[in-house]
N, C-alpha and C positions, 0 to 999 in steps of 0.2 A: 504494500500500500504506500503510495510518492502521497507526499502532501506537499500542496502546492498555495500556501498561502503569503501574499506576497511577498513570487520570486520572482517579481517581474523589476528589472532593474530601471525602468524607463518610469515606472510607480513610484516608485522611492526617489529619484530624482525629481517629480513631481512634487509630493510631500515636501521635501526640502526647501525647492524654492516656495512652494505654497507659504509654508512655516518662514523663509525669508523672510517674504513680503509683510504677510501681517507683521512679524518684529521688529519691521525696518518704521512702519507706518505707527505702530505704538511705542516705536523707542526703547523696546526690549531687547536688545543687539545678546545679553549677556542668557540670558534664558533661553532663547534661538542656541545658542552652544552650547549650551547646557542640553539643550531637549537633542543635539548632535550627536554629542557620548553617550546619552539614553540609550540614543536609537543604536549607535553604534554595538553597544554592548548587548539590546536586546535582537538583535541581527546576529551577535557571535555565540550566545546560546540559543539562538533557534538551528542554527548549521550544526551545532556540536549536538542536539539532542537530533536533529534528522540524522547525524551519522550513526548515531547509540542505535537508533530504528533499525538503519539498512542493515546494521551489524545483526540486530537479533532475527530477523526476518530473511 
């Protein structure tokens, strides 16, 4: 079973700039980077636990 919840890199480049804009328009430059390494880190346990998957399966 692939799970495929966004693994579309063209989505996530969306969000990003999305989440720019609004930060750039309320002046929250420092929470846009913050919400960056979120995502970052929730991006690197989503891969790590898809890999755990393919291994038991």
């Amino acid at each position: 079973m692939k799970l495929r919840f966004l693994n579309n890199g063209y989505l996530n480049g969306f969000y990003a700039v999305l989440l720019a804009v609004v930060s750039i328009f309320t002046g929250e430059i420092v929470t846009f980077i913050m919400l960056g390494f979120i995502f970052m880190a929730l991006l690197n346990i989503n891969s790590t636990l898809k890999k755990i998957l393919d291994k038991k399966s």
